[in-house]
C-alpha positions as CSV (number, residue, x, y, z in Angstrom):
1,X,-22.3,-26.9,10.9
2,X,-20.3,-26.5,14.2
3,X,-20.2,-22.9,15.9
4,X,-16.4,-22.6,14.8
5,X,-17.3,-22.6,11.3
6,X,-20.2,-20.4,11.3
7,X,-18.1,-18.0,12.7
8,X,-15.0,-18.3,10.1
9,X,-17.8,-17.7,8.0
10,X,-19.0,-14.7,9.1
11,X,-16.0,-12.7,10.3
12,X,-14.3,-14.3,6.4
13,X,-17.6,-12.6,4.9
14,X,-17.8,-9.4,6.9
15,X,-13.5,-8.5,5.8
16,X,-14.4,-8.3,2.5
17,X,-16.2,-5.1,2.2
18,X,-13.4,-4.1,5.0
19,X,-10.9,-4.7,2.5
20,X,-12.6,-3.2,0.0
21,X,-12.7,0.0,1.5
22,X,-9.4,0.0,2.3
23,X,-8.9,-0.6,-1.2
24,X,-7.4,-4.0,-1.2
25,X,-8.7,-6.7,-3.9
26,X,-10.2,-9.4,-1.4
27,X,-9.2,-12.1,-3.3
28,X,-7.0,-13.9,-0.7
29,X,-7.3,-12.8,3.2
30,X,-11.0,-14.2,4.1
31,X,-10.3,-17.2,2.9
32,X,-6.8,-17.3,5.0
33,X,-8.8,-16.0,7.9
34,X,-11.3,-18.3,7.7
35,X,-8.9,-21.3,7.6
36,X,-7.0,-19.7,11.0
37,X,-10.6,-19.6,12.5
38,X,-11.7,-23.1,10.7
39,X,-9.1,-25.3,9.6
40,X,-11.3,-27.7,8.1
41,X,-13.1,-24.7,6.5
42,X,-12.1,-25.6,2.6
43,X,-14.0,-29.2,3.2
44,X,-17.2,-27.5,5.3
45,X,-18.1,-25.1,2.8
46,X,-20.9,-25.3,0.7
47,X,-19.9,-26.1,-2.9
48,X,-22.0,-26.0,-6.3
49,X,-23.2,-29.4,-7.6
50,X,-21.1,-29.1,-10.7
51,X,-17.2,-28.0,-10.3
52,X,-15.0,-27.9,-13.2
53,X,-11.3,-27.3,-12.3
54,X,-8.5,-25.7,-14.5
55,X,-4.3,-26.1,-14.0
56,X,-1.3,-26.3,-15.6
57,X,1.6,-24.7,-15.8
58,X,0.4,-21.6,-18.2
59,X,-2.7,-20.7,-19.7
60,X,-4.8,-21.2,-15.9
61,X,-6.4,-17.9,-16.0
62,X,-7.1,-17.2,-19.4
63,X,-9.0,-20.5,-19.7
64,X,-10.9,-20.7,-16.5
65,X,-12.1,-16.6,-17.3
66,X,-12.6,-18.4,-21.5
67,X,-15.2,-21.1,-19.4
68,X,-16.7,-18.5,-17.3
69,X,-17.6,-16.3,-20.6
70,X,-19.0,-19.4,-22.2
71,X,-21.0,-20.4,-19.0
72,X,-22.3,-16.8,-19.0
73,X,-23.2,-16.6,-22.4
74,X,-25.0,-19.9,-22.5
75,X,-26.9,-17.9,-20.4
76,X,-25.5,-19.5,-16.6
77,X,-24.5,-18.1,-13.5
78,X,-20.9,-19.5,-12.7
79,X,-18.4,-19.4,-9.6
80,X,-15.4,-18.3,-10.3
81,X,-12.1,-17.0,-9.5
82,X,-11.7,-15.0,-11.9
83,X,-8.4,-13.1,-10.8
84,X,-6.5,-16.3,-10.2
85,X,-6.5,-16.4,-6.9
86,X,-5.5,-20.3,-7.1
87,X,-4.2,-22.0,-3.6
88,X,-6.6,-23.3,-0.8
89,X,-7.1,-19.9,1.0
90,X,-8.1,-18.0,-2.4
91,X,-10.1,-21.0,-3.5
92,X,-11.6,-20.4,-0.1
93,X,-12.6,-16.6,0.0
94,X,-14.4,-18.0,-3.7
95,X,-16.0,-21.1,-2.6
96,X,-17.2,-18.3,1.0
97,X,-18.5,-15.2,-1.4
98,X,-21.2,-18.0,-3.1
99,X,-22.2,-18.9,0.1
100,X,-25.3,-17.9,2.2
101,X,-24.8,-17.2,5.5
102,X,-24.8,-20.8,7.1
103,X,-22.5,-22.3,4.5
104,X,-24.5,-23.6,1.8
105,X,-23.9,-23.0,-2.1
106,X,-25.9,-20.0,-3.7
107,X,-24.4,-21.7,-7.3
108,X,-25.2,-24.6,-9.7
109,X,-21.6,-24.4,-11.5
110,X,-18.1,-23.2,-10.0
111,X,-15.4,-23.0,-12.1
112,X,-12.1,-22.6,-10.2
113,X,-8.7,-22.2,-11.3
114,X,-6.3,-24.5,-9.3
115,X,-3.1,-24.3,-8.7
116,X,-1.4,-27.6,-9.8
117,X,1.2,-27.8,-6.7
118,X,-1.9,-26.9,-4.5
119,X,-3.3,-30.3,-4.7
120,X,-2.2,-32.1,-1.9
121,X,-4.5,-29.3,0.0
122,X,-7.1,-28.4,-2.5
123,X,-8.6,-32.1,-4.0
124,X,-9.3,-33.9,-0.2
125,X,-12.1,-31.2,0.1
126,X,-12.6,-30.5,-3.2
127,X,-14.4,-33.1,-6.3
128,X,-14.2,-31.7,-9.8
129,X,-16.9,-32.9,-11.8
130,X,-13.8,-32.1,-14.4
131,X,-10.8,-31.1,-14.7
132,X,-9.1,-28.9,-17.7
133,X,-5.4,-29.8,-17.7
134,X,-3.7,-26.9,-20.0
135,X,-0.1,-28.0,-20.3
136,X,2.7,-29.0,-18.2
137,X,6.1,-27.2,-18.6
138,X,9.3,-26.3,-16.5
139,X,8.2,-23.6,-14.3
140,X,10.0,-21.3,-11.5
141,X,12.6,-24.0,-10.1
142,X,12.2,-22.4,-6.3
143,X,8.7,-23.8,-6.6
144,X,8.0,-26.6,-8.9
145,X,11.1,-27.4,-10.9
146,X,10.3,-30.1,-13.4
147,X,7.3,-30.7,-15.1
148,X,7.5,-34.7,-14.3
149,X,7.5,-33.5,-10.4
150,X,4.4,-31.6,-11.1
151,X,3.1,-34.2,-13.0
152,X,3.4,-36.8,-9.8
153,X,1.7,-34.2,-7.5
154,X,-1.4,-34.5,-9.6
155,X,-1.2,-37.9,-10.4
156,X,-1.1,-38.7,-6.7
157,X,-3.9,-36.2,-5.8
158,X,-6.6,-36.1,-8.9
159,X,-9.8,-37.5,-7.4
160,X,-10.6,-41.0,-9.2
161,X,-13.9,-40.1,-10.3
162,X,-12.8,-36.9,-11.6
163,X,-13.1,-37.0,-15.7
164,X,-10.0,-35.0,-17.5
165,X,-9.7,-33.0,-19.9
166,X,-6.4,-33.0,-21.8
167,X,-4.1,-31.7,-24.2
168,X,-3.2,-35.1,-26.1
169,X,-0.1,-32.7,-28.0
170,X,1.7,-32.6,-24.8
171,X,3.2,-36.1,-23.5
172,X,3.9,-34.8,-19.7
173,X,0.1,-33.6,-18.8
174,X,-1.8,-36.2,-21.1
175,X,-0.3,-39.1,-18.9
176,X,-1.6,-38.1,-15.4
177,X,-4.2,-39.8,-13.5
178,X,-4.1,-42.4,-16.3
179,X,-6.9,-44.5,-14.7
180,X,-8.9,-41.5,-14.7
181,X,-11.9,-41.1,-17.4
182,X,-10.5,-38.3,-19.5
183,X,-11.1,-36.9,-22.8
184,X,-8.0,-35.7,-25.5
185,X,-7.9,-32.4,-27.6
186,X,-5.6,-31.8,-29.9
187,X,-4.7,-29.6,-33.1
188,X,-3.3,-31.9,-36.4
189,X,-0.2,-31.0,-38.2
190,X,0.4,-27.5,-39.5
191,X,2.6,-26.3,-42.1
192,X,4.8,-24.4,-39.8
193,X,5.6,-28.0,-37.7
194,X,9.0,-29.1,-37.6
195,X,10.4,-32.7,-36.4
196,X,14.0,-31.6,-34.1
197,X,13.6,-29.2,-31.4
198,X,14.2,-25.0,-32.0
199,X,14.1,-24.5,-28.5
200,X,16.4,-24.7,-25.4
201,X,13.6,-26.6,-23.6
202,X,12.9,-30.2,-24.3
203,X,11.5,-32.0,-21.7
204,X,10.3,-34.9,-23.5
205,X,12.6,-37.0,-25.7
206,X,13.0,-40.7,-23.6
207,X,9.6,-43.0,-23.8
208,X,8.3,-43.0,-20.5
209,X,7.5,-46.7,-20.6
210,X,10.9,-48.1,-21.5
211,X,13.4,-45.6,-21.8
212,X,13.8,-46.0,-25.7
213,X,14.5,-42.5,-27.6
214,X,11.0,-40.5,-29.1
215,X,10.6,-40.5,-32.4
216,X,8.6,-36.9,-33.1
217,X,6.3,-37.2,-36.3
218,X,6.1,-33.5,-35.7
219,X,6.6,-31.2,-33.5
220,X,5.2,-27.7,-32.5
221,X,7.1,-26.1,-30.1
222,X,9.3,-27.7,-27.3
223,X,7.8,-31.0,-26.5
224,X,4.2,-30.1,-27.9
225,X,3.5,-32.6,-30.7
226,X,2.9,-35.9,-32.0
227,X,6.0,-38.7,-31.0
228,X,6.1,-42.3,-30.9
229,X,8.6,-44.9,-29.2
230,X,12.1,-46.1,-31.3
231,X,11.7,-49.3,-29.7
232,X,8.0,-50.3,-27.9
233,X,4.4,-49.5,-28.9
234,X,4.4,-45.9,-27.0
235,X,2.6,-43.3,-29.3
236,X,0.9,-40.2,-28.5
237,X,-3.2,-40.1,-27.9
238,X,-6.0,-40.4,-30.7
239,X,-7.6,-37.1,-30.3
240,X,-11.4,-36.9,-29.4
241,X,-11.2,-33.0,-30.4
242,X,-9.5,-32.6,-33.5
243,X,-8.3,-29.0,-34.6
244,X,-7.5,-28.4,-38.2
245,X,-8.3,-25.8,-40.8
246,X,-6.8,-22.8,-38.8
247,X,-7.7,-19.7,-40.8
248,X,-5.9,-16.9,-39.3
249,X,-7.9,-14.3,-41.5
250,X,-11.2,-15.4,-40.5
251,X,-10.1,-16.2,-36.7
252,X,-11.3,-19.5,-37.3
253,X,-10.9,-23.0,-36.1
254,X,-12.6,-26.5,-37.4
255,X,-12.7,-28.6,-34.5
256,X,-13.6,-32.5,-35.3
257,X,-15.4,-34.9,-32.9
258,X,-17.3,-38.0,-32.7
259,X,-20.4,-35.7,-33.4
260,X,-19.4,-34.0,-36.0
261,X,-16.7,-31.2,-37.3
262,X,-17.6,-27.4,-37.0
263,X,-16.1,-24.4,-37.3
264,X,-15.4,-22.6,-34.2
265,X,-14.4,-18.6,-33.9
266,X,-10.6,-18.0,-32.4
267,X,-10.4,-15.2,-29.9
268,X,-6.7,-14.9,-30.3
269,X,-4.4,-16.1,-33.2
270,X,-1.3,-17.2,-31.0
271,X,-0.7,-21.0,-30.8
272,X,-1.0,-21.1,-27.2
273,X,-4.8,-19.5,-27.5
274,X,-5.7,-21.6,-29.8
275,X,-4.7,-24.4,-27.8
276,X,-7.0,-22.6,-24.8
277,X,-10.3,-22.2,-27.6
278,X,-9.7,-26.4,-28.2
279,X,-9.5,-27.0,-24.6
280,X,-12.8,-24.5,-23.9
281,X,-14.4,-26.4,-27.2
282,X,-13.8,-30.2,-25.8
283,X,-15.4,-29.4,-22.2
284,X,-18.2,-27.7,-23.6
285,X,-19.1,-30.6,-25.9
286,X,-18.5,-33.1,-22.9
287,X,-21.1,-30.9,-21.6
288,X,-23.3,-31.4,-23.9
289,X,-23.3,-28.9,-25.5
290,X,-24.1,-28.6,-29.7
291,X,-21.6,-27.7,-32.1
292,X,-23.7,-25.3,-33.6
293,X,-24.7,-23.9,-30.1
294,X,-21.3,-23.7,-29.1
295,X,-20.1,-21.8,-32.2
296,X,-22.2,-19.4,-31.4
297,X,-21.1,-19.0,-27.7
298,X,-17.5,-19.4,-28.4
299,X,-18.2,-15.6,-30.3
300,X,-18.5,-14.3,-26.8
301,X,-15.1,-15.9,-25.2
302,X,-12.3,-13.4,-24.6
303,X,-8.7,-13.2,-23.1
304,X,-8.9,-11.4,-20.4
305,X,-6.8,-8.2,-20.9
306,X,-4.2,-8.8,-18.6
307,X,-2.8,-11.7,-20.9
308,X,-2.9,-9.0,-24.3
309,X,-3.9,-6.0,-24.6
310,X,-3.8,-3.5,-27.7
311,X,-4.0,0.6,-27.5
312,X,-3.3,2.9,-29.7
313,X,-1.9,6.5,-30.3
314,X,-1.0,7.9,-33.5
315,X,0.7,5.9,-35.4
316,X,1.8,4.1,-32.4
317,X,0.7,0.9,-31.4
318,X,1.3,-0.2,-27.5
319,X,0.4,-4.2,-27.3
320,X,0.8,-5.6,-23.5
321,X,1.8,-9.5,-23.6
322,X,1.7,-11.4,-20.2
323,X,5.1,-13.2,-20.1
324,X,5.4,-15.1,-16.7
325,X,8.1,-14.0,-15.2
326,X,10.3,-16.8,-13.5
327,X,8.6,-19.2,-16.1
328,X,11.5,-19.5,-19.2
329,X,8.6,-21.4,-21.6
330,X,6.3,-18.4,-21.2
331,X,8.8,-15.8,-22.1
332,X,9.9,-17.9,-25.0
333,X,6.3,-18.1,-26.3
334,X,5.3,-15.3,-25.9
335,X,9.0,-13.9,-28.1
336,X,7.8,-16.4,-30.6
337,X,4.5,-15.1,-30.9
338,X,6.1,-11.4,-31.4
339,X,8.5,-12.2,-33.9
340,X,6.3,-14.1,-36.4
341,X,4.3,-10.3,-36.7
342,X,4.5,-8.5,-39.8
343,X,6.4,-5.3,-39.3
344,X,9.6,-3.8,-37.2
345,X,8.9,-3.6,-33.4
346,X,10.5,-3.0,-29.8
347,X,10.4,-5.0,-26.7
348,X,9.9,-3.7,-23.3
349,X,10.8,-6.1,-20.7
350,X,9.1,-5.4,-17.5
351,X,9.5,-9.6,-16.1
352,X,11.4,-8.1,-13.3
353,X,10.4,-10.4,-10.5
354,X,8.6,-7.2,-8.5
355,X,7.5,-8.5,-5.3
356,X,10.2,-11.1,-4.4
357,X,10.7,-10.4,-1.1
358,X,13.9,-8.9,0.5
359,X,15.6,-11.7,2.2
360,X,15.4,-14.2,-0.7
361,X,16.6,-14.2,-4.6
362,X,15.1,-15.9,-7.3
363,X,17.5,-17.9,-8.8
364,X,18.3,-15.9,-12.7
365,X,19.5,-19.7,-14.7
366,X,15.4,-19.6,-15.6
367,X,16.4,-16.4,-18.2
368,X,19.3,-18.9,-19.7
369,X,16.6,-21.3,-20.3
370,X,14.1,-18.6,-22.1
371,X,15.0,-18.3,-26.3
372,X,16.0,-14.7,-26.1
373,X,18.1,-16.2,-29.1
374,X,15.0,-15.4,-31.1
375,X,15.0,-11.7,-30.6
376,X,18.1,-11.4,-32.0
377,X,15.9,-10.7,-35.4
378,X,16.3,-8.0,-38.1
379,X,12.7,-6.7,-37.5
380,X,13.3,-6.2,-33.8
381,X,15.0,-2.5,-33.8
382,X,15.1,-2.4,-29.7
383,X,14.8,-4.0,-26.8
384,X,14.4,-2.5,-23.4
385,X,16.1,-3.4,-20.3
386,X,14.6,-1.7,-17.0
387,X,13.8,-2.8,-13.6
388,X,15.6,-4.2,-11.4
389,X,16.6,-7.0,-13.6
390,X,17.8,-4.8,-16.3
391,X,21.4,-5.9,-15.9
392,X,20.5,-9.8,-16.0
393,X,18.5,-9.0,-19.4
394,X,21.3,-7.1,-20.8
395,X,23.6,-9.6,-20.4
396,X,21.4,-12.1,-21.2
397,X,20.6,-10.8,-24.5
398,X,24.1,-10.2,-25.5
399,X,24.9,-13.6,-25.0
400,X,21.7,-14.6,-27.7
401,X,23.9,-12.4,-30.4
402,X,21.6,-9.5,-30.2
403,X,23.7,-6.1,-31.1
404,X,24.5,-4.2,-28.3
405,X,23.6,-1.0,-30.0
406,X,20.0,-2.0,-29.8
407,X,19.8,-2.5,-26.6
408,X,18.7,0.7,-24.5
409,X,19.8,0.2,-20.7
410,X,18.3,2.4,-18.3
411,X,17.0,0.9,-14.3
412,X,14.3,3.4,-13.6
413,X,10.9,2.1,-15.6
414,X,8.8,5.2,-16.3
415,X,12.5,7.0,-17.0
416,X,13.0,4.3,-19.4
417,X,9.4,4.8,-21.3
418,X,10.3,8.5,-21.5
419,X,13.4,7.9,-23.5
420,X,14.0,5.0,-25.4
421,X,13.6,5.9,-28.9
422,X,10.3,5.8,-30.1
423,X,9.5,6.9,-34.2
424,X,6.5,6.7,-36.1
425,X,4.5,3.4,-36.7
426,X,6.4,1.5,-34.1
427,X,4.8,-1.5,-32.1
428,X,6.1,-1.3,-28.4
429,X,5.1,-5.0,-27.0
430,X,5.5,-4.5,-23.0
431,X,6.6,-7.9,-21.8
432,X,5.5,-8.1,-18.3
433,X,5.1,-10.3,-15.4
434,X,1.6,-10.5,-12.9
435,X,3.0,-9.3,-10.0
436,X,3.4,-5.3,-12.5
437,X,0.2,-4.6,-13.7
438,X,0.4,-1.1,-12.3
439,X,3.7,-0.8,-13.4
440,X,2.7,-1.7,-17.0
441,X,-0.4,0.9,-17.2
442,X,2.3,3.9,-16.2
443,X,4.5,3.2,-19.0
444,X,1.6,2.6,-21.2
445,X,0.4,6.0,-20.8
446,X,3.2,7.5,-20.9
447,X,4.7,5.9,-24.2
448,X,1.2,6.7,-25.8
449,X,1.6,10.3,-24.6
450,X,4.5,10.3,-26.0
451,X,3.2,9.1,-29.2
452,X,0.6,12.1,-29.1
453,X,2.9,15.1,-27.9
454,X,5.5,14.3,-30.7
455,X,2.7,13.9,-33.3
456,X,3.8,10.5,-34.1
């Protein structure tokens, strides 16, 4: 094993109950240690037989802590990241804390969410057995700028033998490492499709192949859809994993394959979840796994609650939506999402960028590039700006037509949860990024105290 890497072993392993105590999360620094210490310590470590990968642009978490709770309920033990901790050093402290103490792999299964620009350092010391490809999309611009740049890093970087998993809806993921093995999910036309883009994003509309103009069949959102070439043979993929027969009452899905169709339960009813419980359904059944048996698992699967969350005071409802901040698509989704709710709400936008650091500022074009257009709606009665971004919201929002008088501007976060105007039966949907999460659970609290003190 080399005495170098025994010992970024052990002084990796002994920081984390440091850390703990200090109350830090543990997540990143033994892993960074341990590379300082070991450089080749990502490619020494022990690793489980079986490693299924997730990336993407959005949706990484959520479905690598989805595969984790269907591992788990089928009754395995599984590796995982489950906090997101997604580059080589985090993937590091991970691959360390199912270790024993000379490096080899306490674990059968790992499941390990990966960051997609990572891969130039993660996939030389690490083989997926497979990889879960969510999506790609435009994403930060200081860090990854198009999707088709992405797209390449993966392409270049996906081991050969490693069998894919892919969305076959979206055009920009579903062509990377096209020699690869791979296996297509997809969900068939629904009745709320539409054929020319609603959204300022549109990353797809010339045929990779020759150039030519796409034709969309349908589309669902952005470039998500089914499109063929104007001028050569160019078409989107033949699913393997059909979804159809969405029932939003029941929570259910039908998902067809080559073994069957069966009806799996939905664990959220937003479009981009359901995308997530197709992508959890296809691995599974790659697995081997029954469709009965994993109908029954698939009850278990959650989203984690830092994606959505729901409490409740009164007649006061409080729902907490991750939005990525920096990331126009997932702000637009999530605003889509919101709006197509029954009943009047209000938006609290805390996708304030927190820990950017001092010296440098993130570039604010991404919020021209989000559809705040659509919460310029009758049923949304406030929005409210706060952080440090507050002035870029404000403005940006008057420029999507919203009224001005619904608009309630005020910097100071936990000032701003104390005073906007809350009445009785309101929905307050706290748009927030992951770098707030403590942020978010103050204003919570104190918009559902409100709630109770002023016997809403």
């Amino acid at each position: 094993m080399g005495l170098r890497f025994i010992c970024a072993l052990w002084m990796a392993k002994l920081s984390i109950p440091a850390l703990k105590i200090t109350g830090h999360n543990a997540t990143d620094f033994p892993g960074s240690l341990a590379i300082k210490i070991c450089p080749d310590f990502l490619e020494r470590i022990g690793k489980p037989a079986t490693i299924v990968a997730v990336t993407g642009t959005n949706g990484k978490t959520t479905c690598a802590n989805m595969i984790c709770d269907a591992y788990e309920a089928a009754g395995k033990k599984v590796l995982c990241n489950r906090y997101g901790s997604n580059i080589n050093t985090g993937l590091s402290t991970c691959l360390l804390q199912g270790a024993t103490l000379t490096g080899k792999a306490k674990y059968d299964t790992a499941v390990l969410e990966i960051d997609e620009r990572s891969a130039t350092r993660v996939f030389p010391s690490i083989t997926p057995k497979y990889m879960c490809v969510t999506n790609l999309f435009r994403d930060s611009i200081m860090r990854n700028g198009h999707p088709e740049y992405i797209a390449g890093i993966l392409d270049k970087n996906i081991p050969a033998e490693t069998k894919l998993i892919l969305n076959g809806d979206d055009l920009i993921s579903g062509r990377i490492a096209i020699d690869n093995p791979r296996a297509y999910y997809g969900i068939e036309k629904q009745p709320s499709d539409v054929v020319e883009c609603e959204n300022l994003l549109n990353d797809m509309r010339i045929c990779p192949i020759c150039g030519s103009k796409l034709v969309y069949d349908y589309r669902r959102y952005h470039h998500i859809g089914k499109a063929h070439c104007s001028s050569c043979d160019f078409k989107s993929p033949e699913y393997d994993y059909s979804g159809h027969d969405i029932d939003l009452e029941k929570n259910t899905i039908r998902i067809r394959d080559n073994g069957g169709d069966y009806e799996y339960p939905l664990s959220n009813d937003s479009m981009f979840n359901i995308y997530n419980t197709c992508l959890v359904v296809a691995l599974f059944r790659e697995l081997g796994y029954s469709g009965e048996e994993l109908a029954k698992i698939m009850e278990k699967v959650k989203i984690p609650d830092t994606r959505f969350n729901v409490q409740k005071s009164g007649s006061v409802s409080v729902v907490t939506q991750l939005a990525k901040d920096k990331n126009a698509l997932a702000v637009s989704r999530a605003t889509d999402y919101v709006r197509h709710l029954p009943g009047h709400k209000k938006m609290f936008l805390l996708i304030s960028c927190y820990k950017d650091e001092h010296h440098w500022s993130e570039n604010t074009c991404w919020l021209y590039d989000c559809d705040f257009e659509m919460m310029n709606d009758p049923l949304m009665d406030q929005l409210i700006c706060t952080g440090p971004r507050a002035p870029d919201f404000y403005m940006r929002l008057l420029y999507a037509g919203v009224p001005e008088e619904k608009i309630f501007f005020e910097l100071d976060e936990r000032k701003a949860a104390r005073e906007f105007d809350l009445q009785k039966d309101d929905t307050v949907y706290i748009f927030c990024g992951i770098d707030a999460f403590d942020l978010v659970d103050d204003c919570r609290k104190i918009i559902l105290k409100r709630a109770e003190e002023e016997g809403l």
